[in-house]
C-alpha positions as CSV (number, residue, x, y, z in Angstrom):
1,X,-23.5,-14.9,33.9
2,X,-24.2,-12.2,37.1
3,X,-26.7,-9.7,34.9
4,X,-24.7,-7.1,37.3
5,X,-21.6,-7.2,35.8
6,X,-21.5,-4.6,33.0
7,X,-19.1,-3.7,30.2
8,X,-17.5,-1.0,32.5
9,X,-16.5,-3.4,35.4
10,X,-14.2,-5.4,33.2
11,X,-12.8,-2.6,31.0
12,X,-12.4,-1.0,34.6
13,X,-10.3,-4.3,35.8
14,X,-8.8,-5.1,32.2
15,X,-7.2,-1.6,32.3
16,X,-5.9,-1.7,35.9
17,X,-4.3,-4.8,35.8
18,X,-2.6,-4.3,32.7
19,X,-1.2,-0.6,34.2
20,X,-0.4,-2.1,37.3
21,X,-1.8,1.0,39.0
22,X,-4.9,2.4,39.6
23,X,-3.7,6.0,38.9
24,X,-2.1,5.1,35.5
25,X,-5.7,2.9,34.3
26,X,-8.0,6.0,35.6
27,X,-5.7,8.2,33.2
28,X,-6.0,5.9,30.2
29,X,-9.9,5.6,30.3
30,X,-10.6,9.0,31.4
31,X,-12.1,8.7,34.7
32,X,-10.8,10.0,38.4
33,X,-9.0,7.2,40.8
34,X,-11.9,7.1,43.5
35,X,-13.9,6.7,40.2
36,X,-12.0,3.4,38.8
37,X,-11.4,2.0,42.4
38,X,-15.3,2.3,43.3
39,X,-15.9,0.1,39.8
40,X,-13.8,-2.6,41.0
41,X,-14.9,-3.0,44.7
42,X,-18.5,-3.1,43.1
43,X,-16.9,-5.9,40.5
44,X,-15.3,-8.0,43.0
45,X,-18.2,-7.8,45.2
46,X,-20.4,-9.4,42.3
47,X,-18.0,-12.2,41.8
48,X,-17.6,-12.5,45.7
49,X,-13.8,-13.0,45.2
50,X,-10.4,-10.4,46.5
51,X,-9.1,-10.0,42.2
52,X,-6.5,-7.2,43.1
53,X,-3.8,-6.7,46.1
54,X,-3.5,-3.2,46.5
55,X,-0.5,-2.2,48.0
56,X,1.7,1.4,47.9
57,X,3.8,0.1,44.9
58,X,0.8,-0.8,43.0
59,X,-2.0,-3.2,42.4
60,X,-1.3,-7.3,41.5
61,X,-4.0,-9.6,40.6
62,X,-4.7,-12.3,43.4
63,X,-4.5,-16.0,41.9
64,X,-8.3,-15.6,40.7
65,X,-8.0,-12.4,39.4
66,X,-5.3,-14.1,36.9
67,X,-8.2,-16.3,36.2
68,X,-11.2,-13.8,35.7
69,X,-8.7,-11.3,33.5
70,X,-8.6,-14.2,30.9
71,X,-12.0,-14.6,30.1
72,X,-12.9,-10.5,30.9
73,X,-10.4,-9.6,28.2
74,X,-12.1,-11.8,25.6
75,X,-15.4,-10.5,26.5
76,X,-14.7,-7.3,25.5
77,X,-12.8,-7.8,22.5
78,X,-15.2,-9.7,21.3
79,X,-18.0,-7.3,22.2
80,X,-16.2,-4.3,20.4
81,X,-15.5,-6.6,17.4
82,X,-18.9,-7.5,16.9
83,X,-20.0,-3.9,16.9
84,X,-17.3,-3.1,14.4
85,X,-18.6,-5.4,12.3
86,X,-22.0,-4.8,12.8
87,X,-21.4,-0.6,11.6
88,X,-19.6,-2.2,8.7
89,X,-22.0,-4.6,7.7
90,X,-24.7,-1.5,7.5
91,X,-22.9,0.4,5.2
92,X,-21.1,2.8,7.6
93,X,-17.9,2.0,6.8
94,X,-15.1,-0.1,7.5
95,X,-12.1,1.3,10.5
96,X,-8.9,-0.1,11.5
97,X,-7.1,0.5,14.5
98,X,-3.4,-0.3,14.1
99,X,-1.0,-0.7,16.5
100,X,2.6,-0.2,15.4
101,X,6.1,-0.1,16.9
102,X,8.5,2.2,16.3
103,X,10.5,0.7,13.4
104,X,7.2,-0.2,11.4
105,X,6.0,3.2,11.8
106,X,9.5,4.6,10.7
107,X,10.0,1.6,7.7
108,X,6.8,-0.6,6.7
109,X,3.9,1.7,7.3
110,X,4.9,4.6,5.0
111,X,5.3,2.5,2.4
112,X,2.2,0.9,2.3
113,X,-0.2,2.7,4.4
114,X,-1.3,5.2,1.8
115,X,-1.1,2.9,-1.3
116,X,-3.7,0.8,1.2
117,X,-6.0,3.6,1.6
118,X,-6.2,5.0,-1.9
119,X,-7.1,1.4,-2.8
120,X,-9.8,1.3,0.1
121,X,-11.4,4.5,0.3
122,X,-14.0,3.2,2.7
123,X,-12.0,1.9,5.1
124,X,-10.9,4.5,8.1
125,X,-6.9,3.6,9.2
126,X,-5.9,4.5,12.5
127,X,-2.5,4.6,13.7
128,X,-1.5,4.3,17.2
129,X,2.4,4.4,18.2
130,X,3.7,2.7,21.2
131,X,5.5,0.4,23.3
132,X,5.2,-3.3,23.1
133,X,3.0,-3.3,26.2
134,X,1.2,-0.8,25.4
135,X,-0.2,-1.6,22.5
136,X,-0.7,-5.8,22.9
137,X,-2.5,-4.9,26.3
138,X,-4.8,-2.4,23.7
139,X,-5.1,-5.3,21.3
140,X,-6.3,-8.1,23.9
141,X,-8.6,-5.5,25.3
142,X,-10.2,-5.1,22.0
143,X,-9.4,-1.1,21.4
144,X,-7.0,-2.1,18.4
145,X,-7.4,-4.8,15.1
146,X,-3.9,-5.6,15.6
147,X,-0.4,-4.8,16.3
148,X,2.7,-4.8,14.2
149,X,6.3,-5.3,15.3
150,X,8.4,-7.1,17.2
151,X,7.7,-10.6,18.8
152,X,7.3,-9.9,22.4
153,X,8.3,-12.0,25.2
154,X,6.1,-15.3,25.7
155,X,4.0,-13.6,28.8
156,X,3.3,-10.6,26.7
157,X,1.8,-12.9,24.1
158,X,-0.6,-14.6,25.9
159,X,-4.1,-14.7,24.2
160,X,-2.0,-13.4,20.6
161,X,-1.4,-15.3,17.5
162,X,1.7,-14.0,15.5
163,X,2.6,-13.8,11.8
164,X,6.4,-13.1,10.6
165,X,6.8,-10.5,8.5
166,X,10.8,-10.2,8.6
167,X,13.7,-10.6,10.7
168,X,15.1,-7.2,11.7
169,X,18.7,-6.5,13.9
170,X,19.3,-3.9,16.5
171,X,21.8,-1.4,15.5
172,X,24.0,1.0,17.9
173,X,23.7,4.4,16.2
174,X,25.7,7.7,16.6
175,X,25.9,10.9,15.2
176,X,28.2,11.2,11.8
177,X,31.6,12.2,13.0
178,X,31.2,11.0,16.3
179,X,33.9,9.9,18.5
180,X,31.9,6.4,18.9
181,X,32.1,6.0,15.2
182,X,35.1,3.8,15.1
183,X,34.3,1.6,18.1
184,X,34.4,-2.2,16.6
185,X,34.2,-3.4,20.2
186,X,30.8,-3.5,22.4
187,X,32.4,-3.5,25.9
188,X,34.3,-0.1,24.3
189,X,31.1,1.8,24.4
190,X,31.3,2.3,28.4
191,X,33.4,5.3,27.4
192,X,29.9,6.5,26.1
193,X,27.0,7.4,27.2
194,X,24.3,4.9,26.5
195,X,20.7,5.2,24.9
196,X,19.7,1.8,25.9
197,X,16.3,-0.3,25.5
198,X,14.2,-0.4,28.7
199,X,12.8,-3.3,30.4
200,X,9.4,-3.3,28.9
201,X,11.1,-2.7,25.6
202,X,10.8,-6.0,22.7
203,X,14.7,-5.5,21.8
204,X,15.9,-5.0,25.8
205,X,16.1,-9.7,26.4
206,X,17.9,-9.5,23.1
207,X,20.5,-7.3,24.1
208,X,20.4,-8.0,27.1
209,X,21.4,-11.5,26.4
210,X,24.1,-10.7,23.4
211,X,25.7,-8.3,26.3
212,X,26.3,-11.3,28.8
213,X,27.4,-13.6,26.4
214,X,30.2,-11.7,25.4
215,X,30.9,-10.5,30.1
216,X,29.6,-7.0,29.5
217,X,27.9,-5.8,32.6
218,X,25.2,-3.1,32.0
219,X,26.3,0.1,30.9
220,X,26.7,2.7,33.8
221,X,26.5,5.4,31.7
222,X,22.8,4.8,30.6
223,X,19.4,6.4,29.9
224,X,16.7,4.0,29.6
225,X,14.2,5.4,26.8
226,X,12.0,3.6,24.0
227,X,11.1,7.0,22.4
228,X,12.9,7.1,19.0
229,X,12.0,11.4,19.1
230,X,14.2,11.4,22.0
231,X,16.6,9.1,21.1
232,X,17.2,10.8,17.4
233,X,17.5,14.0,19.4
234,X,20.0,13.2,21.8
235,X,22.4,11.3,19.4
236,X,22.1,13.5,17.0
237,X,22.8,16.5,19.8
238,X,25.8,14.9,21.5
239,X,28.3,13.4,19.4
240,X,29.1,11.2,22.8
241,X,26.2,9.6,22.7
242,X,25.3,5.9,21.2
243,X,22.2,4.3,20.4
244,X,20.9,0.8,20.5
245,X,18.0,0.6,18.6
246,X,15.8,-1.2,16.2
247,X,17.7,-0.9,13.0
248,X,14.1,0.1,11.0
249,X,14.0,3.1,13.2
250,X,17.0,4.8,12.1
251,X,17.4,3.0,8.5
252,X,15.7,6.5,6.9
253,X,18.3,8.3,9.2
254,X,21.6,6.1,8.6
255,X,20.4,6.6,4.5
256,X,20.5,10.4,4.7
257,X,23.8,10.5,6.7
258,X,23.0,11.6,9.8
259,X,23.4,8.5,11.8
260,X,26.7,6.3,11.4
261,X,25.4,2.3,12.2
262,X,28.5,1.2,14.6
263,X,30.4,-2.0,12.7
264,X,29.5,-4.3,15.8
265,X,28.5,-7.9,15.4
266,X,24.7,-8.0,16.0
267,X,23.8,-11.1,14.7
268,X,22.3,-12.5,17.9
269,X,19.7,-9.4,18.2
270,X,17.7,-10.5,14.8
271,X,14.7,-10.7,16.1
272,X,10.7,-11.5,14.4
273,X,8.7,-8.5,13.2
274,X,5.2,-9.1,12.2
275,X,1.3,-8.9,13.1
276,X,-0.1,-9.9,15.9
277,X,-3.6,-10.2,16.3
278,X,-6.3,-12.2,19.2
279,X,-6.4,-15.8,18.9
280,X,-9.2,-17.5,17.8
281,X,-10.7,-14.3,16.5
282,X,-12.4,-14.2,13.3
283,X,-10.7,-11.0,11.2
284,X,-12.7,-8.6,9.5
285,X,-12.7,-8.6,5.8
286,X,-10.4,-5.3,6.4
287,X,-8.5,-6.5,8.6
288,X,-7.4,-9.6,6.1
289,X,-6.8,-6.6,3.3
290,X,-5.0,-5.3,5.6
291,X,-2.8,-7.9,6.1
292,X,-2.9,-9.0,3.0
293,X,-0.6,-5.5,2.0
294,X,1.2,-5.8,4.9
295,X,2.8,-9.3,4.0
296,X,3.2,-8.3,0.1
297,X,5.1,-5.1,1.3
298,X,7.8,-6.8,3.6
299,X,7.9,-9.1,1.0
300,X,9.0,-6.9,-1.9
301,X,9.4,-3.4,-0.9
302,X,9.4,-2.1,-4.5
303,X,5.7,-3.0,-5.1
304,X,2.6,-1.1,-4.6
305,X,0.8,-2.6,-2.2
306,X,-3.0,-3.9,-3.2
């Protein structure tokens, strides 16, 4: 290995290419944009190869830039797993860094979460909420133990081994009293407007899909948002508004009567929640506890989690 290349040079590219732009990757590691763009001229100049096309839209990785990003990713993950393990090992204490999507922040987490830490005192949980991208791009970079949610499209997985927890439906949503409440039709909801899944969103192919199968274009009407504050709010704020959304999201809110889950055949939107961690990793003794709870939770939600 080139001696030159140093841990910050393939951060530097792992970040960038996963963002897509230079100005969203220098915001995410906390350094200016002449700053990140300086790191990988230096970085391609050491491996004597173009890894990036810049361009006004963005950046795109060059044929061996796909290449190099495979093994720079593992690098790093495994470099900030072995120091992980190495502060545990000397007695400073064990941390996780979870990743979780929306409805197993809103539905699992809670649940077992606490029970988990009373029962591990040692161990540090961190919680970090996101989108799918988000967060698997964290986890193959090394900055998270693993992710929990939905099974992501088979790019987004590369590199990721997957564990089902559960199979969990989208629901359309609206606010109790709602005009929308007694729609029993999808292609009626154009008469709404639309919270609906964006493109980088796990449950947007599975909608996506159950929508064409049945001849409903997109909805005109739309806004595109994977933010379940925004989401609540606006349903909950306009009784003209309907939701599609992960049905663990709103579960707490349907319960309490505030949301009113549309009777609409979504059967074809079930879809695999679970963990996903890097492949060919070696988990922490944490990590596996971790787990461990996680898979005795989803599989009896009345227990207390070990």
């Amino acid at each position: 290995m080139d001696r030159r290349i140093k841990f910050r040079h393939l951060d530097a590219f792992s970040a960038i290419a996963r963002a897509r732009s230079l100005k969203r990757a220098s915001e995410q590691l906390n350094l200016t944009q002449p700053a990140i763009s300086k790191t990988l001229r230096e970085l391609e100049e050491i491996v004597g190869a173009v890894l990036m096309e810049r361009s006004r839209s963005g950046v795109a990785l060059t044929p061996e830039g796909e290449v190099f990003l495979q093994f720079a990713e593992q690098s790093t993950a495994a470099l900030r797993h072995g120091l992980r393990s190495v502060r545990a090992t000397s007695g400073a204490g064990a941390s996780l860094k979870i990743g979780a999507l929306p409805s197993v922040v809103s539905h699992l987490l809670p649940r077992m979460v606490p029970a988990f830490a009373a029962r591990n005192p040692d161990t540090l949980i961190e919680i970090h909420e996101g989108p799918h991208h988000d967060l698997t791009t964290r986890l193959r970079a090394g900055r998270l133990d693993m992710v929990v949610g939905r099974l992501g499209r088979p790019e987004s997985m590369q590199g990721l081994s997957f564990r089902q927890l559960y199979s969990e439906e989208v629901a359309v949503v609206t606010a109790r009293g709602g005009p929308a409440a007694s729609v029993r039709r999808l292609g009626d909801l154009e008469a709404f407007r639309v919270l609906y899944p964006p493109k980088d969103s796990a449950i947007r192919p599975l909608v996506a899909r159950l929508l064409i199968s049945q001849g409903i274009p997109l909805f005109a009407n739309r806004i595109e948002s994977a933010s379940p504050a925004f989401g609540r709010t606006v349903t909950l704020g306009d009784p003209g508004t309907v939701w599609f959304i992960s049905l663990g999201v709103v579960a707490g809110d349907i319960a309490g009567g505030l949301l009113v889950r549309l009777d609409l055949d979504m059967a074809a939107t079930a879809g695999a929640v679970g963990i996903m961690t890097r492949a060919e990793e070696v988990p922490s003794a944490a990590s596996r506890a971790f787990a461990r709870a996680l898979v005795q939770a989803a599989a009896d939600p009345g227990a207390t989690p070990a």
